[in-house]
PDB file of N, CA, C and O in Angstrom:
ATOM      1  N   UNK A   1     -27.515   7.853  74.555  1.00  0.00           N
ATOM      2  CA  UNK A   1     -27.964   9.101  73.964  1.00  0.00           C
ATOM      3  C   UNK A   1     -26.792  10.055  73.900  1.00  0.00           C
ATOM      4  O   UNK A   1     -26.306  10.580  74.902  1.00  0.00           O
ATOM      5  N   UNK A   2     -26.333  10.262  72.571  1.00  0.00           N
ATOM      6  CA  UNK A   2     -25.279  11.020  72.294  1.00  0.00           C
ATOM      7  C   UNK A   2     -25.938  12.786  73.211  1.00  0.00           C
ATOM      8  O   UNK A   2     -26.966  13.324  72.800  1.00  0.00           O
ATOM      9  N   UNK A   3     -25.255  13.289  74.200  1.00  0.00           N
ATOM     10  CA  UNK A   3     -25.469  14.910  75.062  1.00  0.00           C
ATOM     11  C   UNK A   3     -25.579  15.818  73.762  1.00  0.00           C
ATOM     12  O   UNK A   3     -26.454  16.678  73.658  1.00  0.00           O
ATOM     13  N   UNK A   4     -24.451  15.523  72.590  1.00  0.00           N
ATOM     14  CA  UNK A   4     -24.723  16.235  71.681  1.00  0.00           C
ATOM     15  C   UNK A   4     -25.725  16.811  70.518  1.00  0.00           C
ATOM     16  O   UNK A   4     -25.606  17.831  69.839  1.00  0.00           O
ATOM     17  N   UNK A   5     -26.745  15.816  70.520  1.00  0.00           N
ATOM     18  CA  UNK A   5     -27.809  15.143  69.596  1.00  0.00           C
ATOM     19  C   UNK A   5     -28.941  16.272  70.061  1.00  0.00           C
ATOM     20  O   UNK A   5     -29.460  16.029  71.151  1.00  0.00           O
ATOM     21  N   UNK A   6     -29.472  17.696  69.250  1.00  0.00           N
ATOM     22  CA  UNK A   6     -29.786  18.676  69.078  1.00  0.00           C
ATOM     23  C   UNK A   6     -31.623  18.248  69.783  1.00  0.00           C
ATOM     24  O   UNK A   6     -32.142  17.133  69.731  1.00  0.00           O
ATOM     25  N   UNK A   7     -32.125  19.260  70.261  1.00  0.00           N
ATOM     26  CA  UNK A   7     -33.364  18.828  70.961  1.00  0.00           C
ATOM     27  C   UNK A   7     -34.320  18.541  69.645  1.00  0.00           C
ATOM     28  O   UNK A   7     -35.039  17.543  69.610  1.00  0.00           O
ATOM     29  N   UNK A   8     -34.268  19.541  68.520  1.00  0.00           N
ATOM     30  CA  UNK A   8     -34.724  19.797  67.217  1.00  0.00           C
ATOM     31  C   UNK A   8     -34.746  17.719  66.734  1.00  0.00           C
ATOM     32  O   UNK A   8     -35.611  16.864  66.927  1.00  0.00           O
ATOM     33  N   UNK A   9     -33.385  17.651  66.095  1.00  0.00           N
ATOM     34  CA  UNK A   9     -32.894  16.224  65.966  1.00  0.00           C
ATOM     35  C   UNK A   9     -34.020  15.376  67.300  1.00  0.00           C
ATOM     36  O   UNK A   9     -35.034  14.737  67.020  1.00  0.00           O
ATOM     37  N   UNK A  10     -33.689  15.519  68.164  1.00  0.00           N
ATOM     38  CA  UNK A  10     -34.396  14.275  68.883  1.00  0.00           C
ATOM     39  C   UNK A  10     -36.311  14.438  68.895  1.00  0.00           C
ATOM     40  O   UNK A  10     -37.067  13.472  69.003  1.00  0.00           O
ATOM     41  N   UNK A  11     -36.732  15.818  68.763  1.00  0.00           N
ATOM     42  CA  UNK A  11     -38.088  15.739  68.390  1.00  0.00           C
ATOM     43  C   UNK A  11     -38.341  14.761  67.127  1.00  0.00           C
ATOM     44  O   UNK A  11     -38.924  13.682  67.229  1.00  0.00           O
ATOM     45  N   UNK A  12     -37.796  15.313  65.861  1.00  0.00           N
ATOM     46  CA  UNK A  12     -37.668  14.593  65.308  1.00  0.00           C
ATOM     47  C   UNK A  12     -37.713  12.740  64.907  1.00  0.00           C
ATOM     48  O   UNK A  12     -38.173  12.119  63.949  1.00  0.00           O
ATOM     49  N   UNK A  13     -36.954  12.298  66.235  1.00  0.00           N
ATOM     50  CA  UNK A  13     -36.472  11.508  65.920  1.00  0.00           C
ATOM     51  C   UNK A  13     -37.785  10.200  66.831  1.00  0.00           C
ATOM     52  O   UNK A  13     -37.995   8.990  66.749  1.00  0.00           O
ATOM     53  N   UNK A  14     -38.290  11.214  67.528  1.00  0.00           N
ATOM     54  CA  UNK A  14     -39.204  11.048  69.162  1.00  0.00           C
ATOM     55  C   UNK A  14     -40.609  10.530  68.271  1.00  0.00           C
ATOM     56  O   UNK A  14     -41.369   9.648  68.671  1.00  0.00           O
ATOM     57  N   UNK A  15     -40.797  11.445  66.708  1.00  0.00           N
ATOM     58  CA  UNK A  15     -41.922  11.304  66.056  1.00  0.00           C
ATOM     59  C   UNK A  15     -41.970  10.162  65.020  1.00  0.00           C
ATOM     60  O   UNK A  15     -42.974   9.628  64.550  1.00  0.00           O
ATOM     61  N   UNK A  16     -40.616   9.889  64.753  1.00  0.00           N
ATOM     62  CA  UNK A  16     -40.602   8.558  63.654  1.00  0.00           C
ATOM     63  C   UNK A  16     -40.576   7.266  64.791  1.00  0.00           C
ATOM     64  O   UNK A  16     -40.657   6.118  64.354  1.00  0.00           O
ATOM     65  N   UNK A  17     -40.463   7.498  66.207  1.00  0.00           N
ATOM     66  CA  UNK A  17     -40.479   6.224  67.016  1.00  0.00           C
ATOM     67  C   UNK A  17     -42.137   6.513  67.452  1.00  0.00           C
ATOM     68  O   UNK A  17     -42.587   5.450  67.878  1.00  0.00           O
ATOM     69  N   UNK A  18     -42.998   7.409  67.478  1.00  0.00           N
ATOM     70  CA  UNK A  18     -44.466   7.026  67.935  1.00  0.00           C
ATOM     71  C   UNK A  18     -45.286   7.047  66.358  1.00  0.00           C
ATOM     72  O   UNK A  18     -46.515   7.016  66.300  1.00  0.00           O
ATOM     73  N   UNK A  19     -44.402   7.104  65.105  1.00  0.00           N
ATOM     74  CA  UNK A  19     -44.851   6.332  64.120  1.00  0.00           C
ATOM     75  C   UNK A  19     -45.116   4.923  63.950  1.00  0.00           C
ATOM     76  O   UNK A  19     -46.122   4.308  63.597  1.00  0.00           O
ATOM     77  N   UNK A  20     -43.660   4.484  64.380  1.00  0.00           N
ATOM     78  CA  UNK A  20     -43.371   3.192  63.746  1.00  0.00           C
ATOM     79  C   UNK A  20     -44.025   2.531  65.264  1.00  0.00           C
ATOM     80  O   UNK A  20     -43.896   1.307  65.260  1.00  0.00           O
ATOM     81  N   UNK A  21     -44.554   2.949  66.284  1.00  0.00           N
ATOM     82  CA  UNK A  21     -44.883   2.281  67.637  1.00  0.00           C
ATOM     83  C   UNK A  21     -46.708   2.360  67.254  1.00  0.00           C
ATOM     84  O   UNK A  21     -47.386   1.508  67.829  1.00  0.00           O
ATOM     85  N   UNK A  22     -47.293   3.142  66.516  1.00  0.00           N
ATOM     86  CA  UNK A  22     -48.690   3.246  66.416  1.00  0.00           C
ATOM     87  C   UNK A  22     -49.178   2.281  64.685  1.00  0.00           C
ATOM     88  O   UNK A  22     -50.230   1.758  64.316  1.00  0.00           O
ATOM     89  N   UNK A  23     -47.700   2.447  63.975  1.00  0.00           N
ATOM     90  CA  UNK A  23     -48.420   1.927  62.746  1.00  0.00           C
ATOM     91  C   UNK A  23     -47.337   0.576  62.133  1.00  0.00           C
ATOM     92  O   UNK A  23     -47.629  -0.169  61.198  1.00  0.00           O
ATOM     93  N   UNK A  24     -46.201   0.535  62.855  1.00  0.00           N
ATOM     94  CA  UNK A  24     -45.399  -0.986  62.569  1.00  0.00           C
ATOM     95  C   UNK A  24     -45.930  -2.129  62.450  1.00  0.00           C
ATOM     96  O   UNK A  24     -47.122  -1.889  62.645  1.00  0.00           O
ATOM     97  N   UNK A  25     -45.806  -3.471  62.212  1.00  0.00           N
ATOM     98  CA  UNK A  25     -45.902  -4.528  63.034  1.00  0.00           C
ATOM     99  C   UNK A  25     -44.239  -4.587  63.133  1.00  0.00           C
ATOM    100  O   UNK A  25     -43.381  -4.646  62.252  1.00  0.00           O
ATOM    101  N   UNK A  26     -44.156  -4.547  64.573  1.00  0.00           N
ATOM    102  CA  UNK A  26     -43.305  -4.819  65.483  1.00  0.00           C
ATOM    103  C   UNK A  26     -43.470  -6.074  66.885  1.00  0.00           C
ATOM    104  O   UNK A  26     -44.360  -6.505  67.618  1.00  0.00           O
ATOM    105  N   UNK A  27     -42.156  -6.250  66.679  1.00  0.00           N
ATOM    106  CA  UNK A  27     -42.369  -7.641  67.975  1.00  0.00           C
ATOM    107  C   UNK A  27     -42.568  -7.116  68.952  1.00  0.00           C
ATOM    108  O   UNK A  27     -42.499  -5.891  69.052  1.00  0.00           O
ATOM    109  N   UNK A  28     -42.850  -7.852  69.872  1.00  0.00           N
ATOM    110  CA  UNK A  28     -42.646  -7.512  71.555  1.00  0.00           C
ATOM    111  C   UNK A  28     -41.085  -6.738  71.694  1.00  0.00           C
ATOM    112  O   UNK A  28     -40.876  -5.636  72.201  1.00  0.00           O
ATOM    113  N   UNK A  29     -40.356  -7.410  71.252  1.00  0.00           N
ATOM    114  CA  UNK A  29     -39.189  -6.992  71.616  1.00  0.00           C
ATOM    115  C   UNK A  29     -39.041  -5.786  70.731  1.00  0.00           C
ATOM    116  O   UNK A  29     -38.756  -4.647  71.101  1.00  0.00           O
ATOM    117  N   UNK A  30     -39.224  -6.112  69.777  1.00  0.00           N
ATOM    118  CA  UNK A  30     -38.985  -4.430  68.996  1.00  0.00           C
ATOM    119  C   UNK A  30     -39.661  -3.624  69.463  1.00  0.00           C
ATOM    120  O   UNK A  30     -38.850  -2.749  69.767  1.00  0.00           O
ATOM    121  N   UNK A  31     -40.728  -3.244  69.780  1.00  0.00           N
ATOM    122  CA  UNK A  31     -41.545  -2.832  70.458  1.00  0.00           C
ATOM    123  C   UNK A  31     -40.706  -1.748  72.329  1.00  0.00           C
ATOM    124  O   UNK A  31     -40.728  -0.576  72.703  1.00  0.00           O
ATOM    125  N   UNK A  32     -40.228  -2.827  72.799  1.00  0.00           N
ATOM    126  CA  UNK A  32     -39.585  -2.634  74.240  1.00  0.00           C
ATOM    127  C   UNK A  32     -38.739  -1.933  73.955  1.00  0.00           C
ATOM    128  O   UNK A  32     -38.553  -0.962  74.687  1.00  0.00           O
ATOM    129  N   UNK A  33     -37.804  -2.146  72.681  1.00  0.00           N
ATOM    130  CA  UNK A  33     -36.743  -1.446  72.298  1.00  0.00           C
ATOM    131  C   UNK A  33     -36.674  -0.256  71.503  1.00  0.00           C
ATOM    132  O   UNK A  33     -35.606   0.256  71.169  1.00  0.00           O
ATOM    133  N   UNK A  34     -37.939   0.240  71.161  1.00  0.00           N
ATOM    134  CA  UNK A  34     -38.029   1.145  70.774  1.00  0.00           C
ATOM    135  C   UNK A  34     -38.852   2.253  71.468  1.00  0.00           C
ATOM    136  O   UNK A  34     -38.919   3.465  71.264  1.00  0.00           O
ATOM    137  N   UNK A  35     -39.593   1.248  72.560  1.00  0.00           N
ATOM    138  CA  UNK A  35     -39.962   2.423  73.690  1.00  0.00           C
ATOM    139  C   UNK A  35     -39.218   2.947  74.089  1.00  0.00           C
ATOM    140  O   UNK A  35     -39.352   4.164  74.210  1.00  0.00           O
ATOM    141  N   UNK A  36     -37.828   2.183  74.578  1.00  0.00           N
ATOM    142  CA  UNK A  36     -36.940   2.846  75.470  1.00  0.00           C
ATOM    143  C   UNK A  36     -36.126   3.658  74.860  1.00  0.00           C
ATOM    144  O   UNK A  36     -35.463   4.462  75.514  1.00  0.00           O
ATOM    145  N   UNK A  37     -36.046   3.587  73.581  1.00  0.00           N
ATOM    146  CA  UNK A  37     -35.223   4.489  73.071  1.00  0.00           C
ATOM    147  C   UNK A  37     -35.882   6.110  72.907  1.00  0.00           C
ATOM    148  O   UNK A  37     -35.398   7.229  73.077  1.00  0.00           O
ATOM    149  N   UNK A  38     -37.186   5.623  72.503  1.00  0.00           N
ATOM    150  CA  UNK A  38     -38.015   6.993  72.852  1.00  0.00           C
ATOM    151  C   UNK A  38     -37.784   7.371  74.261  1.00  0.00           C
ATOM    152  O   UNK A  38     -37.457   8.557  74.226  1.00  0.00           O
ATOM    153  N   UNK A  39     -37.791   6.957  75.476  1.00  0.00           N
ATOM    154  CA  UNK A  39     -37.922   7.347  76.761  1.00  0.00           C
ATOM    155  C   UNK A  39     -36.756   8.116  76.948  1.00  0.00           C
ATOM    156  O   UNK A  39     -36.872   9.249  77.416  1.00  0.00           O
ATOM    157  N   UNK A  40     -35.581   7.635  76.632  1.00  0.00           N
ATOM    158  CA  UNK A  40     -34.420   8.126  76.260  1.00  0.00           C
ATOM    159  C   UNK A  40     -34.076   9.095  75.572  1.00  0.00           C
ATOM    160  O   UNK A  40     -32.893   9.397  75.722  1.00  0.00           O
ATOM    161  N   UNK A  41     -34.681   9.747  74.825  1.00  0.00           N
ATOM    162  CA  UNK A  41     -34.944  10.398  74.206  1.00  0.00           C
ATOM    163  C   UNK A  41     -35.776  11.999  74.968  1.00  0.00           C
ATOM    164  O   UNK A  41     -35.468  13.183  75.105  1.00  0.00           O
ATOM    165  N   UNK A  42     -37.236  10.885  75.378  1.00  0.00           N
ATOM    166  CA  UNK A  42     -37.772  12.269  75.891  1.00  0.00           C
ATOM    167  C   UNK A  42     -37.055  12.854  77.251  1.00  0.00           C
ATOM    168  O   UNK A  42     -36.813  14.034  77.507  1.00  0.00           O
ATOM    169  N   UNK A  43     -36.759  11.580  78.123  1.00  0.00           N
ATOM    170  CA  UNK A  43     -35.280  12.639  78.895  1.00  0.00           C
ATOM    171  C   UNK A  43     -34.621  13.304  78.707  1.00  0.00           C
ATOM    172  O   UNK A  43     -34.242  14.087  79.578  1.00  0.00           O
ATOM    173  N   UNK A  44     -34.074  13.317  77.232  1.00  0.00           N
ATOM    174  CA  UNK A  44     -32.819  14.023  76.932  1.00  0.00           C
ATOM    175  C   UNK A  44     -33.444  15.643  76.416  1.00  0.00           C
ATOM    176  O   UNK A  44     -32.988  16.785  76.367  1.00  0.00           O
ATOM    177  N   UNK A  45     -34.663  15.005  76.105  1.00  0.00           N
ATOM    178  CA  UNK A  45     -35.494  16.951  75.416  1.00  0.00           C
ATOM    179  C   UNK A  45     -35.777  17.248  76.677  1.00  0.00           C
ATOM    180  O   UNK A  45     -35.548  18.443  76.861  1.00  0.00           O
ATOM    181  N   UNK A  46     -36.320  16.512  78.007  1.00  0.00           N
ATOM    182  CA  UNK A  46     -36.849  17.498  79.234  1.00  0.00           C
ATOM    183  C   UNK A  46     -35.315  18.004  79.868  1.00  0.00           C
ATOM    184  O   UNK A  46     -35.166  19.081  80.447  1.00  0.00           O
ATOM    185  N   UNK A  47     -34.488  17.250  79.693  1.00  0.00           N
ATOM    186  CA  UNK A  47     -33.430  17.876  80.070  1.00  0.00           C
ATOM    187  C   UNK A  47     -33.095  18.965  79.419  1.00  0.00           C
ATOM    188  O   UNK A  47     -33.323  20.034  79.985  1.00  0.00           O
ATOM    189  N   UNK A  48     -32.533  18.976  78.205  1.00  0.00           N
ATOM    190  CA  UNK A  48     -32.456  20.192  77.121  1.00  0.00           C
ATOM    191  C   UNK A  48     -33.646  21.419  78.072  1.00  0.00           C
ATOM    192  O   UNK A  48     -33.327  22.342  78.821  1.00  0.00           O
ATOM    193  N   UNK A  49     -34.617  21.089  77.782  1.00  0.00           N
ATOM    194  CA  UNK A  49     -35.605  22.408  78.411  1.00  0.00           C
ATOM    195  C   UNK A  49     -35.338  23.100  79.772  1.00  0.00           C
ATOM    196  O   UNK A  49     -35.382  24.272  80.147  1.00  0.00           O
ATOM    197  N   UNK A  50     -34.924  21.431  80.611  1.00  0.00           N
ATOM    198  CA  UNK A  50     -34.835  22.637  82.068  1.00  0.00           C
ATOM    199  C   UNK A  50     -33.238  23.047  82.029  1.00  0.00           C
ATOM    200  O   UNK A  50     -32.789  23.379  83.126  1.00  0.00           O
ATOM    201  N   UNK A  51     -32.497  23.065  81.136  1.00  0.00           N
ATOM    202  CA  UNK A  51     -31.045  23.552  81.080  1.00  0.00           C
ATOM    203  C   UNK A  51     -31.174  24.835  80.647  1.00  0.00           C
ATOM    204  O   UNK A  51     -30.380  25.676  81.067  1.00  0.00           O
ATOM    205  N   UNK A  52     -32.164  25.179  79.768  1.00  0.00           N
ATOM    206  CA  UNK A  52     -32.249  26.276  78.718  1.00  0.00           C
ATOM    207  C   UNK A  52     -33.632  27.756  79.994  1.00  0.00           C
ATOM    208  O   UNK A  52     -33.681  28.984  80.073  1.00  0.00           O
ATOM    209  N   UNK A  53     -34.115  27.053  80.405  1.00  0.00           N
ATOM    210  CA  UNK A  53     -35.188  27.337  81.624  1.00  0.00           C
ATOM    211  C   UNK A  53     -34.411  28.238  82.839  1.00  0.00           C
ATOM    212  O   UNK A  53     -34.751  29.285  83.391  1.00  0.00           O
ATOM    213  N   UNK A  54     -32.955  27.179  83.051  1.00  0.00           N
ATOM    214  CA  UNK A  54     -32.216  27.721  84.005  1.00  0.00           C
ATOM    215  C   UNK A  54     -31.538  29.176  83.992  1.00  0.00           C
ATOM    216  O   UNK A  54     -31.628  30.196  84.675  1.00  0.00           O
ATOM    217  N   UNK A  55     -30.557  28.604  82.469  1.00  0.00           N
ATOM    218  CA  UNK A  55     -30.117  29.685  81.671  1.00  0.00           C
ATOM    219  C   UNK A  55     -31.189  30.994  81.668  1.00  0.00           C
ATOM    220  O   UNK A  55     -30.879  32.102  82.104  1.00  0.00           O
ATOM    221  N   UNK A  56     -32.546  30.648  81.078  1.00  0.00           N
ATOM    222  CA  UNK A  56     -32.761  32.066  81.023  1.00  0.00           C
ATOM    223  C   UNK A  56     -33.509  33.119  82.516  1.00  0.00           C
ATOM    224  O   UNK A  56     -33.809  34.291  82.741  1.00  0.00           O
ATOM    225  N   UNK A  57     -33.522  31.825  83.202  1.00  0.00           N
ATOM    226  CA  UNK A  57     -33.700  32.705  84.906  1.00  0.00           C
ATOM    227  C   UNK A  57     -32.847  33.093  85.187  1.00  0.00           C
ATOM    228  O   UNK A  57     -33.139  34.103  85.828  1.00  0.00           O
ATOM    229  N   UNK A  58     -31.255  32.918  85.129  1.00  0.00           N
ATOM    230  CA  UNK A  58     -29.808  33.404  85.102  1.00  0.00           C
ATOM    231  C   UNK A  58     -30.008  35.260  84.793  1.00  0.00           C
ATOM    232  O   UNK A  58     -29.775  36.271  85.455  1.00  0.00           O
ATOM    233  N   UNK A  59     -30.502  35.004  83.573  1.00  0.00           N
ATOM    234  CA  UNK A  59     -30.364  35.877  82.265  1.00  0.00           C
ATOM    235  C   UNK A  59     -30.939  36.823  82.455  1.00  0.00           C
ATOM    236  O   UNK A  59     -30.560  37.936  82.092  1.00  0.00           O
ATOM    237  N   UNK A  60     -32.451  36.474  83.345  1.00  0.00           N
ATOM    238  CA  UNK A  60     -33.642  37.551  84.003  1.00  0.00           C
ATOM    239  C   UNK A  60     -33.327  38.339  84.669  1.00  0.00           C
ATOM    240  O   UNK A  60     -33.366  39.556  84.493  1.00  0.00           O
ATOM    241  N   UNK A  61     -32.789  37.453  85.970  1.00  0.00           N
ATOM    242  CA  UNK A  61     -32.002  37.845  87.544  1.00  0.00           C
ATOM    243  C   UNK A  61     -30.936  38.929  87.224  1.00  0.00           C
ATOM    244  O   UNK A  61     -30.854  39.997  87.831  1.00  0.00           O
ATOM    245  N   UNK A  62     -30.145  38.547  86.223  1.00  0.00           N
ATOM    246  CA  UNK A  62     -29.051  39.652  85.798  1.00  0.00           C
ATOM    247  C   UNK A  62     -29.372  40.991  85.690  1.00  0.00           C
ATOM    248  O   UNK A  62     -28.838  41.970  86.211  1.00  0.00           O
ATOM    249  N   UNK A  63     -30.295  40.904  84.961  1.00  0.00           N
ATOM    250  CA  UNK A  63     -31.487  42.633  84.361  1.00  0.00           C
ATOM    251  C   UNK A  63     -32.150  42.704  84.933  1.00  0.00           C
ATOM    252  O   UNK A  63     -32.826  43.681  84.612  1.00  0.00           O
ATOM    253  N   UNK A  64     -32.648  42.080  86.037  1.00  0.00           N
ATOM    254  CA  UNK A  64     -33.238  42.946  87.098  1.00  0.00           C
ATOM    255  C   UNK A  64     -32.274  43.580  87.874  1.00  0.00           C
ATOM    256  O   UNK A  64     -32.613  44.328  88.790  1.00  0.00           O
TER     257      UNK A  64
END
């Protein structure tokens, strides 16, 4: 998972993999491999969130 790859971009990208996982025929293996790439994925957006979460408790704490 490219760090750079925008949370926007990976929603995106999160919705064409529980497309093609609800309406494909896909193998087993395609299947495995495209879970994980979603999983991979949704790590990388919960990460994005609690980075941005942190930042703005930073941001709070300051102005108080």
């Amino acid at each position: 998972m490219d760090k750079k790859t925008s949370f926007e971009t990976s929603i995106e990208k999160l919705e064409k993999i529980v497309h093609e996982l609800t309406s494909e025929d896909l193998t087993l293996e395609g299947s495995i491999k495209t879970y994980k790439e979603g999983m991979a994925l949704v790590k990388h957006c919960n990460d994005s969130i609690d980075k941005i979460e942190k930042e703005l408790e930073i941001l709070t704490n300051r102005k108080a």
